[in-house]
Structure formats: structure tokens, C-alpha cells
C-alpha positions, 0 to 999 in steps of 0.5 A: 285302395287308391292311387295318386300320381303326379305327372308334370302338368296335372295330378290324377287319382284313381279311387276305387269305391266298390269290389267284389270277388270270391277270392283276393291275392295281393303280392307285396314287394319287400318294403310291403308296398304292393306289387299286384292284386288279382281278383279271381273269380266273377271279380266286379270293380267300380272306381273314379278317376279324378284328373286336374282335380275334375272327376271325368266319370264312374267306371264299372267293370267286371270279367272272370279276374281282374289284375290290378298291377302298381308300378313305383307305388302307383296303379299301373295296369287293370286287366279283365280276363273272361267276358270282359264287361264295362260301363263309364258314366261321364260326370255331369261337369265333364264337358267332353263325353255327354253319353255313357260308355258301355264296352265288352270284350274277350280281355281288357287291357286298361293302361291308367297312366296314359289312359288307354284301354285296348279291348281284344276279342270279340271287342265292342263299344257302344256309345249312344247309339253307336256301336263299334266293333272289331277284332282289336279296339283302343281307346285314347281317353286323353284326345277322346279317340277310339280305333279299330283294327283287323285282328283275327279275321275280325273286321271293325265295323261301325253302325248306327240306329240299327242300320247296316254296319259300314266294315273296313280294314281301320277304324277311328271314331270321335266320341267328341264330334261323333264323325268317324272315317273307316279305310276301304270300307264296305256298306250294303244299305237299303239303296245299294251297295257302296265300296270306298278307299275312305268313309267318313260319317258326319253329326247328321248320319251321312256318309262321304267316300273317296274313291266309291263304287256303288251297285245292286250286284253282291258279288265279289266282283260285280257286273256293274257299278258306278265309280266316283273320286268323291261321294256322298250320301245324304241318309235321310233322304236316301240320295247319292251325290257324286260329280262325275259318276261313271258306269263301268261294266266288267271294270270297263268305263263308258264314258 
């Protein structure tokens, strides 16, 4: 099964290579050009996805059941149903990705023709050594973006190399650039604890908060901290650098 589209600017075709699945049901319009297929029961599909004639990489994925739903004779919609489970291998010309994509998730929703993938529930990316997670996370394959929300009491959050991860309430991360920037974040690593109106996460793994707060008290309200507009923290070095840094006891500054 394939798909072939055109768009102003750029053809696309979607090509599927391999699928497997205990059961198959295939709904066709009245001209038999077909409307939707559902594949029922531990459903595997693995397709390409080819734009301006450049293959961008080989996807695999696999859930309980899979709908692949077509509009005007073209692949539409794939939704994963039941432990959602992906993988994509960017082609080696594909100069935008350079590490694979592995994603799951309770239910994924691949729009394919804006190149946008929702995952709900329980949703997680890895990418290199990254790992994304949240209670709703899109995927924009068109400018590389990906975003966490809040969804369900699920906070997104964000780690690397096995650190702590940094919560907030958004998310957004480039998979290009590798810099991400979390809004009223949270971050408890081995120096402290660290609060913010925005994280931003640079290539080398530091962090720069707006408005910080760090302390060693864990509670909601903390006896102490020191508050800064602007902070950074070089990671490698386990350094704080902030001007000027004030001490507050109980939310009251002394100067």
C-alpha cells in the first residue's frame, strides 16, 4: 500500500514495506477507492516517508491496532491504539536528524499530511540520550520541534545521561539544535534544588533559568532560598552563576 500526494511546493509518498497483524479490515467507498483499514490485534507497520524526493527515514511501529484512514485517495491518518510503540531511523542523507527516534505512548495519533504526531498517555520520546516525557507530547516533523504539555496530572519533564529530570508545566525541544526550554520548571540535582519561570537547556547540558530560586529545603514552601532574575548553571562543573543573588528567609529578602 502506498500514498502519493501533492502539495503546492513538494510531492510526498508514504510507502509501506512490511505489516503484520492477525486480522485486517479494509472499508471501501462506493468507487472501491479505500476509506480506512484497521489492523486488529499486536498490528506492526513499517513505512518510509519520502518528501522532495529525499527518503527522511524508516519508521516502525506497533500498538494493539492500528487505523490507517485515507482522505481523497491519500493516507490521511495512522492511529496506534494499546501500548503504542515507534521507532524512526533517519536516512543517512537526512541532514536534520542525526539519532533515532524512539517514542511510546498509551495512543499515537500520526497526522501525515502535516507531519505531526500527538502521543497521549503516558507519552515518552527518547532521542540520544534525551528523554521527554509528559501527559501529551507533539511532534512537528516539519520545523523538528517537540512539546509537552500537562495532561492528566502528568507533568512533562525532561532528562539527560541519567540526571534528575527538570519538570515544568510546557515543554518544547529541538531535536536540530538539542536546546530545549521548560516553563516554571523544577530541577533537584545533586547541588540543590532549583525553581524557575523558564528553563532553557543549552548543546553542553547547562541550564539558564529566569526568575530562580535555588535552596537544599524540599519543602513546598522552603525556609530559605536564594532568588536571582537570570541563573546559570554550568553542569560540569556543578557551579552557579547568577548577579545578583539575594537570600530570602520565609519569602523575605535581606539585602
Amino acid at each position: 500500500m502506498s500514498s502519493f500526494g501533492l502539495n503546492k511546493s513538494f510531492i510526498r509518498f508514504t510507502i509501506f514495506t512490511k505489516i503484520q497483524v492477525f486480522n485486517i479490515f479494509i472499508d471501501f467507498h462506493e468507487d472501491e477507492s479505500i476509506n480506512y483499514i484497521d489492523l486488529l490485534g499486536m498490528a506492526t507497520a513499517e513505512f518510509t516517508v519520502v518528501k522532495d524526493s529525499m527518503l527522511k527515514g524508516h519508521n516502525k511501529a506497533s500498538g494493539d491496532t492500528i487505523s490507517i484512514k485515507y482522505k481523497d485517495k491519500k493516507l490521511n491518518i495512522m492511529e496506534i491504539k494499546g501500548g503504542a510503540i515507534g521507532e524512526f531511523i533517519p536516512d543517512s542523507e537526512n541532514q536534520d536528524i542525526s539519532n533515532k527516534i524512539y517514542y511510546e505512548a498509551n495512543t499515537v495519533n500520526y497526522n501525515v499530511e502535516n507531519e505531526i504526531t500527538i502521543l497521549n498517555k503516558n507519552a515518552k520520546v527518547i532521542y540520544g540520550q534525551t528523554i521527554l516525557e509528559g501527559g501529551e507530547i507533539e511532534a512537528n516533523w516539519n520545523i523538528n520541534m517537540v512539546e509537552s504539555r500537562m495532561k492528566d496530572s502528568i507533568s512533562p519533564s525532561v532528562s539527560t545521561n541519567g540526571e534528575e529530570p527538570t519538570f515544568g508545566e510546557y515543554m518544547i525541544f529541538d531535536l536540530i539544535t538539542e536546546q530545549g526550554n521548560i516553563e516554571h520548571g523544577y530541577n533537584e540535582i545533586e547541588i540543590g534544588i532549583f525553581k524557575g519561570n523558564e528553563f532553557l537547556t543549552d548543546a553542553n547540558e547547562d541550564v539558564y533559568i529566569e526568575k530562580g530560586m535555588f535552596t537544599s529545603c524540599d519543602l513546598p514552601v522552603p525556609h530559605y532560598y536564594f532568588g536571582s532574575n537570570r541563573m546559570k548553571i554550568i553542569k560540569d562543573k556543578d557551579q552557579i552563576v547568577t548577579r545578583p543573588m539575594i537570600l530570602y528567609i520565609q519569602d523575605f529578602p535581606l539585602h
